[in-house]
VEXNUKOL-604286 format. One record per residue (C-alpha): x, y, z; residue in one letter. Coordinates in steps of 0.001 Angstrom, whole numbers, plus 500000, padded with zeros to 6 digits. Layout:
<atoms>
ATOM xx yy zz res
ATOM X Y Z A;
...
</atoms>
This chain:
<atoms>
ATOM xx yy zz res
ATOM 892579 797815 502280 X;
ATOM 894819 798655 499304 X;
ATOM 893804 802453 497947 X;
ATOM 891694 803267 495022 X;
ATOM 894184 803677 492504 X;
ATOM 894039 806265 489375 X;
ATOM 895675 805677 486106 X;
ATOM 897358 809065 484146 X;
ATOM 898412 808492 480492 X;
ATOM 901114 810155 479126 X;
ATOM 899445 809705 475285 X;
ATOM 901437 811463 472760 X;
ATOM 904453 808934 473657 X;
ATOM 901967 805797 472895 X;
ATOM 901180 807956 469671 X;
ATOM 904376 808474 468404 X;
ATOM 905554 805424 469167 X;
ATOM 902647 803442 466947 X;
ATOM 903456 806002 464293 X;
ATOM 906627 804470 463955 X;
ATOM 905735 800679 464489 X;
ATOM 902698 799956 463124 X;
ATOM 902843 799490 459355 X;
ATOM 901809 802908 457632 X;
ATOM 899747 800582 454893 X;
ATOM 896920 801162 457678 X;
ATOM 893786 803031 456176 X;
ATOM 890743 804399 457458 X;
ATOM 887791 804025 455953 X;
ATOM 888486 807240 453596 X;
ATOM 892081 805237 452868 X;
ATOM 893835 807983 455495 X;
ATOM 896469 807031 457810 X;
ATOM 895473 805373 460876 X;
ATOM 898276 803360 462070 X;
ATOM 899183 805729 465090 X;
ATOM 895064 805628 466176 X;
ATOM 895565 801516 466231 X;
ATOM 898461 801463 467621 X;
ATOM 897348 803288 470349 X;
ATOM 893660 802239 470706 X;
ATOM 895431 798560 470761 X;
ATOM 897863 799896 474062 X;
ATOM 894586 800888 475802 X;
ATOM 892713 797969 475456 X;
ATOM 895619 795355 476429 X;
ATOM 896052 798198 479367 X;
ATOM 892400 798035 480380 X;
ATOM 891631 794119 480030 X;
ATOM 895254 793741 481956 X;
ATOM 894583 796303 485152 X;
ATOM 890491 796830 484792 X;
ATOM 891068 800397 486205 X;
ATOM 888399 801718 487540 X;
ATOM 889488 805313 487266 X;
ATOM 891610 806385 483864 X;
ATOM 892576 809081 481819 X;
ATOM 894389 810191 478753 X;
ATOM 896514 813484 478393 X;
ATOM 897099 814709 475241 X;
ATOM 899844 817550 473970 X;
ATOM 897471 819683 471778 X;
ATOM 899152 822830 470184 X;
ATOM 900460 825537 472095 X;
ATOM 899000 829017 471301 X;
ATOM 900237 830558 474614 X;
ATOM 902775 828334 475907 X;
ATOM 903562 828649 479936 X;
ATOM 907112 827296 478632 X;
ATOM 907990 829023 475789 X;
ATOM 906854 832704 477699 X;
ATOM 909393 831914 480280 X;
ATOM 912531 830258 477390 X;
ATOM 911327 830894 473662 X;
ATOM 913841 828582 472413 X;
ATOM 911836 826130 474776 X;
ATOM 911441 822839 472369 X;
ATOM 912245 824985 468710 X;
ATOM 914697 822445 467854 X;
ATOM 911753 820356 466932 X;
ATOM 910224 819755 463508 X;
ATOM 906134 820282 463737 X;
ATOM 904007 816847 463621 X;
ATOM 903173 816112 460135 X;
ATOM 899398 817234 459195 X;
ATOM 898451 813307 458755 X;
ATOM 899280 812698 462583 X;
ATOM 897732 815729 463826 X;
ATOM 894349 814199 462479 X;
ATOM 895019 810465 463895 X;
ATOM 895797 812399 467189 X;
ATOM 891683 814040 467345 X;
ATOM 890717 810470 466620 X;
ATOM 892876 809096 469448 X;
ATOM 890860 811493 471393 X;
ATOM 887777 811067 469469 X;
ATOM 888080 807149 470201 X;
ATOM 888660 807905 474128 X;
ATOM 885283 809849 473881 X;
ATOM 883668 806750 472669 X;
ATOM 885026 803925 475155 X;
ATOM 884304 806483 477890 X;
ATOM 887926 807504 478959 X;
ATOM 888361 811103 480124 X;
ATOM 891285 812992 478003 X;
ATOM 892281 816378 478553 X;
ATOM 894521 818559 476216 X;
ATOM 895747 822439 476706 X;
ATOM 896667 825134 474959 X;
ATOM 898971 826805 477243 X;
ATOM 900280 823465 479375 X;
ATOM 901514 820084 478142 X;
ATOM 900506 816732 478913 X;
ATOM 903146 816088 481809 X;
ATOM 901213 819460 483728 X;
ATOM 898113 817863 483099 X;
ATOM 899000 814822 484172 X;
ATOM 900878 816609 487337 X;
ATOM 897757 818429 487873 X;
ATOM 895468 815424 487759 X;
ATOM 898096 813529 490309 X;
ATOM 898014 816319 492472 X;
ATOM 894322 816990 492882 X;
ATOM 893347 812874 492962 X;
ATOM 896311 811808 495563 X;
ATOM 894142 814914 497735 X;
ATOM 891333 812779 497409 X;
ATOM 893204 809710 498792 X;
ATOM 894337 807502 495729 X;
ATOM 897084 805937 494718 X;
ATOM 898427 807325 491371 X;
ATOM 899927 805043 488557 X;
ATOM 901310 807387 485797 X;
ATOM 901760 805632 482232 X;
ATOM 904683 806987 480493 X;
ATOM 908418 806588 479273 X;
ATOM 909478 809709 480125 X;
ATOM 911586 810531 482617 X;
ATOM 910416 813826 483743 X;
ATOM 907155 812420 485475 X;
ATOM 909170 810196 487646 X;
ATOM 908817 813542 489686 X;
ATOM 905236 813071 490255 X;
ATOM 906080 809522 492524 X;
ATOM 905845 810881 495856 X;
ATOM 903032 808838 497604 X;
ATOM 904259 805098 499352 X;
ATOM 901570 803515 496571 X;
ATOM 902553 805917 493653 X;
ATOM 903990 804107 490386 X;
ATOM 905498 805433 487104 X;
ATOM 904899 802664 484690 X;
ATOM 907222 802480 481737 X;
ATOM 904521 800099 480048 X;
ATOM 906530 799247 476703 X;
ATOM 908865 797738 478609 X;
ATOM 907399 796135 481228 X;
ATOM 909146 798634 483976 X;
ATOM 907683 799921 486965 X;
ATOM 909020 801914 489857 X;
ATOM 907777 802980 492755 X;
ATOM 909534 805695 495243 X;
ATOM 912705 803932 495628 X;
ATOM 912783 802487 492248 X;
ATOM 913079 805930 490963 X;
ATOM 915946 806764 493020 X;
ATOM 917404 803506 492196 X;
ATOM 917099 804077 488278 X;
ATOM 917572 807637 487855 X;
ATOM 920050 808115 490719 X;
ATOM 917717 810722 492596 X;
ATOM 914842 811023 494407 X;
ATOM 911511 811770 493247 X;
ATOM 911226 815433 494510 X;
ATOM 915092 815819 492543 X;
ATOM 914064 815439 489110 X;
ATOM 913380 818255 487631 X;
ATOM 916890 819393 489490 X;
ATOM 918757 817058 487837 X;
ATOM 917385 817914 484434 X;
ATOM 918515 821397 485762 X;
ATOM 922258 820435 485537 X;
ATOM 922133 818338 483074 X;
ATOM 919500 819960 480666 X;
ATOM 917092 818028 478035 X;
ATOM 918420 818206 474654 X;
ATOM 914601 816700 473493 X;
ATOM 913471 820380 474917 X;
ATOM 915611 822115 473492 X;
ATOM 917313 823313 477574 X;
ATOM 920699 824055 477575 X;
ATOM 922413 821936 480835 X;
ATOM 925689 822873 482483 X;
ATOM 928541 821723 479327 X;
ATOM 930180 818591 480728 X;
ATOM 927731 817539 483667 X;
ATOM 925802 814619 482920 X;
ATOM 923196 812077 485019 X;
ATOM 925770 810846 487112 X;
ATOM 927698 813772 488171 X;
ATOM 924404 815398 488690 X;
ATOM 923382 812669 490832 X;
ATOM 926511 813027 492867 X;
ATOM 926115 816748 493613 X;
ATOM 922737 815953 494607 X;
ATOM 923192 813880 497046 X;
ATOM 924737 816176 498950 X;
ATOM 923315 819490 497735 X;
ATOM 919682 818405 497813 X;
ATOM 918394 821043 495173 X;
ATOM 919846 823244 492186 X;
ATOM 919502 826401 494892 X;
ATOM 921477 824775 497349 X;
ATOM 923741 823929 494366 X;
ATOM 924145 827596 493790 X;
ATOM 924795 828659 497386 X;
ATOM 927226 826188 497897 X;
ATOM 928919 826139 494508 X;
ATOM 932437 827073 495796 X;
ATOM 932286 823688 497952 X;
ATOM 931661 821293 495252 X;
ATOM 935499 820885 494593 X;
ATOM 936075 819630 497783 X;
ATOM 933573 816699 497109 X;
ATOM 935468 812745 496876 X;
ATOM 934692 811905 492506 X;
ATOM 937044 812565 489980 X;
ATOM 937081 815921 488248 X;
ATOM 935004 817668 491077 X;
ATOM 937577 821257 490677 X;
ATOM 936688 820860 486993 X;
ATOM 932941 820921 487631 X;
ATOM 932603 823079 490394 X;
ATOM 934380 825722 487304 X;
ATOM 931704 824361 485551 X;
ATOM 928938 825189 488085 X;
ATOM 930254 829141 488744 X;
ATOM 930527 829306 485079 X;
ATOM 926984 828578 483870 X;
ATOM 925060 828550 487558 X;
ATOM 922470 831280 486152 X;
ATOM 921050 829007 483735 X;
ATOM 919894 826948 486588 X;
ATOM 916723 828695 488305 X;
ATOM 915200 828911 484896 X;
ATOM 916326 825441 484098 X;
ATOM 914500 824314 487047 X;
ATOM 911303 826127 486253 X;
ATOM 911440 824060 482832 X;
ATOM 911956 820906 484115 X;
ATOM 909298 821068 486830 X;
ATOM 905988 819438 486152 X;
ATOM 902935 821895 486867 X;
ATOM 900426 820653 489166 X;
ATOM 898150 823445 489730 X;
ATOM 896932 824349 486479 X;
ATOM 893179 825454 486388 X;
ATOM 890891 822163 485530 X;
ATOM 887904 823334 483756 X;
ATOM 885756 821731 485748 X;
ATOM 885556 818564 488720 X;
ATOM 887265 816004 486566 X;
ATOM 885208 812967 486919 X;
ATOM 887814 810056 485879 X;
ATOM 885362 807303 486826 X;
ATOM 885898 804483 483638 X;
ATOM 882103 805497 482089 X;
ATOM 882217 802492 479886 X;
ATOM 881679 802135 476073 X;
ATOM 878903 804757 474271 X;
ATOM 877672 802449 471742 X;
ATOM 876673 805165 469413 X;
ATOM 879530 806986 469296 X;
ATOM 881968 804000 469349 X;
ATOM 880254 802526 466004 X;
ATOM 880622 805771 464819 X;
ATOM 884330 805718 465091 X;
ATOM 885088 802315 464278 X;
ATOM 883231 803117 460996 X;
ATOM 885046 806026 460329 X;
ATOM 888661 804465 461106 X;
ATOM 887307 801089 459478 X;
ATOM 887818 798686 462388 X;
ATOM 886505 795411 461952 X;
ATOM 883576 793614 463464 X;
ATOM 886395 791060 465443 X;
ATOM 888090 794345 467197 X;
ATOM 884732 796080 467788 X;
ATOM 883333 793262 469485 X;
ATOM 886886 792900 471580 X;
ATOM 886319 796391 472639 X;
ATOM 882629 795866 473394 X;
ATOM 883289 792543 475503 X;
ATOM 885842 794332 477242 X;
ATOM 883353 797249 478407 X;
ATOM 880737 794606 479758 X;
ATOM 883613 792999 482041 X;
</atoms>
């Protein structure tokens, strides 16, 4: 009997990524922009007629007022411009419209999604389910470590379980957030080793299972069979203290404190609240009554 299998959602990406496709000429019913809440409400719904899960949930990135992150690297993500004040509305009514098809979402002040979602993936695999994690980022690939675990790159149709990961990233699982050590994430704003990328990281790796066996045996890496290993073990002994921090970045949390018992059980569709949203973001009748057909399935 296959296990009961929960679905994580890596939202902001499924935001953004409407943003920029769906035409901005999309209104609410005050004439606001709503492209990014379509976009995204239309990703749920082909996700839940496609898979029917029967546990789901959304994590959102809400604003940071203490930042677990930024107290341990303030320059953690400050290469990024802030969201524009027209998307940081269409973002509550992303969560506003989970609220009203019954979807639990969670958002933090102090962690990001990925820890959320690490956190939910964490306490649920306890409980003896398989988890599915929806997102395009890399850095939850780290969260695949059950035999039934998937990370579901769901624009483009890719999913991977254990193996797969290693396959397509060139580590394991559990390796991640080392490789993202070496190499840093220029997206973050981390600073990697200067001149080690994916695949020499992958190399070291597979011999030096983790950054702190990296470090300890840093005067050995020359003596490994790729091109240019003298060069990077220089490299390594140059910039190796950048690595334990780099690690802590990189690594998803999954023990942050949950409020409460999540309960990720797919409650259905609130009829009062969901015609309250589609009047506000001006959905038609057709769409509503997709949405409603779709509950009663």
């Amino acid at each position: 009997m296959p296990q009961p299998r929960v679905y994580l959602i890596d939202s902001s990406i499924y935001i953004f990524r409407a943003w920029y496709v769906y035409d901005e000429s999309i209104t609410d019913s005050e004439g606001n922009p709503a492209n990014a809440v379509f976009g995204f409400c239309d990703f749920l719904y082909q996700l839940i007629q496609q898979k029917q899960p029967q546990f789901i949930a959304c994590a959102f990135d809400s604003k940071q007022k203490n930042s677990y992150r930024k107290e341990l690297y303030p320059e953690y993500k400050a290469n990024r411009e802030p969201a524009p004040e027209e998307l940081k509305v269409q973002f509550q009514h992303c969560r506003d419209f989970c609220d009203a098809i019954g979807i639990a979402n969670f958002g933090s002040d102090r962690y990001e999604a990925d820890d959320i979602i690490g956190s939910l993936a964490h306490k649920f695999r306890e409980q003896g389910m398989a988890v599915t994690i929806v997102s395009a980022d890399k850095d939850l690939a780290q969260l695949i470590l059950g035999e039934e675990d998937a990370w579901w790159d769901y624009a483009r149709g890719n999913v991977l379980n254990h193996k797969g990961v290693e396959r397509h990233f060139g580590v394991k699982p559990a390796q991640i957030a080392d490789m993202l050590a070496l190499t840093g994430d220029k997206i973050d704003n981390i600073p990697g080793i200067p001149g080690i990328g994916s695949t020499t990281a992958s190399r070291i790796l597979k011999k030096y299972e983790t950054v702190e066996e990296v470090i300890t045996n840093c005067n050995d890496i020359a003596a490994m069979k790729f091109r240019g290993s003298s060069r990077v073990q220089a490299l390594v002994n140059l910039h190796k203290d950048i690595l334990p921090l780099n690690k802590l970045l990189t690594t998803v949390v999954t023990d942050m404190y949950l409020d409460e018992d999540p309960d990720l059980n797919w409650a259905g569709i609130d009829d009062e609240a969901f015609t309250k949203i589609s009047n506000q973001l001006d959905i038609s009748d057709t769409m509503q009554q997709r949405w409603l057909d779709l509950g009663n399935l």
